[in-house]
N, C-alpha and C positions, 0 to 999 in steps of 0.2 A: 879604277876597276869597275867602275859604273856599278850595276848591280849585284856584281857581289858584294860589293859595302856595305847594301843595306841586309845581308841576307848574315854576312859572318859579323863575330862579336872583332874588337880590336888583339882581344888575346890571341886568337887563330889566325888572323893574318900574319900574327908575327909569328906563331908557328910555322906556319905556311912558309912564309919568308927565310926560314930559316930551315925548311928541307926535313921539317919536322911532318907527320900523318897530319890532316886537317883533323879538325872533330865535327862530328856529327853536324848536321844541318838542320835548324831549329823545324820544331814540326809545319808539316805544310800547311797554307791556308787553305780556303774552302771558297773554292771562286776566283775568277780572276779580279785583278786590282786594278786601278788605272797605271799605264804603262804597260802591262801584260800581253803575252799575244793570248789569242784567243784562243780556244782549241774547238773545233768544229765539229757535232756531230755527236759532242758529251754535254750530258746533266751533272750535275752536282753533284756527289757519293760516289762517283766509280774510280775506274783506272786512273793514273795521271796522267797527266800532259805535260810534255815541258819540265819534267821535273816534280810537278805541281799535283796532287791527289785533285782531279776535278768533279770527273762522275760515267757515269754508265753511258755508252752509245746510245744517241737519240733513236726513237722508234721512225720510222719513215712511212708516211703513208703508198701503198700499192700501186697507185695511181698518179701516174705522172703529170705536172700543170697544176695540183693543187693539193694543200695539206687535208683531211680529215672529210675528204668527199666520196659519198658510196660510190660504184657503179650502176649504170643503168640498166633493165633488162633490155635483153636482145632481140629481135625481132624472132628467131629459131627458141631462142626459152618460151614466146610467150606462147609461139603456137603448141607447142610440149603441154603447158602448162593446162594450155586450153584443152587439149587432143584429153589430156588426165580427166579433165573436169569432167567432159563429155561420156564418159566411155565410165566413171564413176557413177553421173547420174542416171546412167540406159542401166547399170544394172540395179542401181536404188527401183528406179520405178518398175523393171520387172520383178524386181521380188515382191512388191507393194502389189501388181497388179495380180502375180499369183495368189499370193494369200486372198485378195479379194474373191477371187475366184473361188479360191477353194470354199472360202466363209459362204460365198452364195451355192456353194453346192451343197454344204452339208445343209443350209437351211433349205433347199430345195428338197433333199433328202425326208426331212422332217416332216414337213407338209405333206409330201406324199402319203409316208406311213401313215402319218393320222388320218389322212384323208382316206386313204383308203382301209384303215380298221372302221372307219366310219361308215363309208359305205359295206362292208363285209355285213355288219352288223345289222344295215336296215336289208338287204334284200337276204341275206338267211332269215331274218325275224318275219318278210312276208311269204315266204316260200314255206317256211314251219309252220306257221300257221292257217296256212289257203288248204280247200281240199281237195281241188284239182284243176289240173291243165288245161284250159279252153281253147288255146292254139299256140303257137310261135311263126316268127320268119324272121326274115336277115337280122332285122331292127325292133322287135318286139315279142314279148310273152306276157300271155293275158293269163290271169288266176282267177278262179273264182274263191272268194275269200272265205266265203261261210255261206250258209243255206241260213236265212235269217227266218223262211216261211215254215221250215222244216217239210217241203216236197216234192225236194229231190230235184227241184226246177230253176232256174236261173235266172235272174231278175238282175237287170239294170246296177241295182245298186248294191247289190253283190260283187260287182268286177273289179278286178285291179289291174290297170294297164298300163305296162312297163315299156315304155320308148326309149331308144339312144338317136338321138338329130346328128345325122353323120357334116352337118352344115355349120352348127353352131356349137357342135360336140357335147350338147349335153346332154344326162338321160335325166327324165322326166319320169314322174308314176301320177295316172291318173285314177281317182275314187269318187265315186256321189257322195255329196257334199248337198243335204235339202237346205234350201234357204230357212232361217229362223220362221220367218212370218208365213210359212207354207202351212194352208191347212191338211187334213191328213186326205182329203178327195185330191188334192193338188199330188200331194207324193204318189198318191196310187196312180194316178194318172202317166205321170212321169215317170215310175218302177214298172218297163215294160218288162211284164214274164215272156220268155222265150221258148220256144219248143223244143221239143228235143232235135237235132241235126240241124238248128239251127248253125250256121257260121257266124260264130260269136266274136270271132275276130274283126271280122267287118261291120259287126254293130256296134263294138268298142269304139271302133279307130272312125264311125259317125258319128259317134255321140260327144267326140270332142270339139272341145269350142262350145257345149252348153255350160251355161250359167251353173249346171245341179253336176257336172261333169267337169271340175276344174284340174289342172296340172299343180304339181310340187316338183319342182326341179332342186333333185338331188345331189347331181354335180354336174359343172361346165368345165371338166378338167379330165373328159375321158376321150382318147382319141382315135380305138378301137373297139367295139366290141363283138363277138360271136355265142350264140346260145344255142344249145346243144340239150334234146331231153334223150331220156334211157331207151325211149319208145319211140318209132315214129311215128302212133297216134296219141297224141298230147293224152285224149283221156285216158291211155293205159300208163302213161308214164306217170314216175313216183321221183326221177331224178334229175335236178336241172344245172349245169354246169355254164357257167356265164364268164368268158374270158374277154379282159378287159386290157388295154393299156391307160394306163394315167400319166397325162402330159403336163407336169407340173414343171414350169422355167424351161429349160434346156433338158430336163431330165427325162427320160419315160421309162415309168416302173411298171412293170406286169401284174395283176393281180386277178387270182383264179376264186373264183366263189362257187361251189358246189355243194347244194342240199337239197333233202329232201323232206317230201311230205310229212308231218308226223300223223296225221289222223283223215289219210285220203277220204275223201267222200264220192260216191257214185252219182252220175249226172241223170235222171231220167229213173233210175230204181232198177237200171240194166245190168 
């Protein structure tokens, strides 16, 4: 019987033999044995084969020509992949370049304002304090600051004169300034008194470029300006309105400055 003999006891065959039920079939092994056929396709613990408990169907790799090898990518994946990459990093770097933007705008912002509460503060403080208008035009307004002689008469080193450089965009204020080592023949010499109807805009705007007549440049960040007095003769006016643009970065902020005399003085005793 070949291999049933080795599988039934001698009492069952003669059961068998005799037309009797067989009995039960001793438990299955775990694996095939030599002699066995093989069963393909199963591991160990699964289904049977043959009669035989062997094991679970083999897993099969997807990929035909070899077991447990990835695939490659595709020529159409990688450009996908890439198109992704691309199209990710254009919007990284625009959102990077706005906020840059923005950051330099508010600091742009900032500068401004200070800059110009800065300037607010020095030309109302010389306009409050001067006691009156000696002339204006496009680019300039001259003050006479104070009557230092007390007579009523204009002197050199009395004048404040206020330029905007429509070339270099700055405005500048120029004041007599005596050198230390001056004696006092030297100042009087140089403190020319003017007469009355004199055009004192034009001996301002000569007198710069001396040594005793120097400039303070108050900002190089103004890219506009316009002055405006209450009066169209400077000496009756008490009101001076100076409109400015301020070019700080890419930005230009407006700023209007408007005051007046507090303790006008008359020129001449007229």
């Amino acid at each position: 019987m070949g291999r049933l003999d080795e599988m039934l006891t001698q009492s069952q065959i003669s059961d068998f033999t005799r037309g009797a039920p067989p009995a039960p079939p001793l438990p299955a092994r775990r694996g095939p044995v030599h002699g066995e056929p093989a069963c393909r396709g199963l591991v160990y613990g699964g289904p049977t084969c043959g009669g035989q408990e062997y094991g679970f169907p083999a897993r099969r790799s997807g990929r035909r020509g070899g077991r447990g090898r990835r695939p490659a990518f595709t020529l159409v994946e990688l450009l996908v992949a890439l198109t992704i990459t691309v199209v990710i990093g254009a919007a990284v770097a625009s959102m990077l370049f706005t906020t840059a933007r923005a950051t330099e705008t508010r600091t742009d912002v900032r500068r401004a304002v200070v800059h110009s509460q800065q300037l607010d503060a020095r030309l109302r403080a010389k306009v409050l304090s001067a006691g009156a208008f000696l002339g204006t035009d496009a680019t300039h307004l001259l003050l006479w600051l104070r009557d230092d002689n007390d007579n009523q008469l204009v002197n050199l080193g009395e004048l404040g004169l206020l330029e905007f450089d429509t070339g270099t965009k700055q405005l500048r204020f120029y004041a007599a300034v005596w050198p230390a080592g001056w004696s006092q023949a030297q100042i009087a010499t140089a403190n020319v008194t003017y007469s009355t109807g004199t055009n004192y805009l034009q001996q301002a705007l000569a007198a710069r470029g001396a040594a005793y007549f120097p400039q303070q440049v108050w900002s190089r960040q103004v890219g506009a300006l316009s002055i405006t007095l209450d009066k169209a003769d400077p000496l009756l006016a008490r009101l001076a309105t100076l409109r400015m643009t301020m070019a700080v970065g890419d930005l230009a902020e407006p700023l209007i400055v408007a005051a007046a005399l507090r303790a006008p003085q008359t020129v001449g005793g007229s």
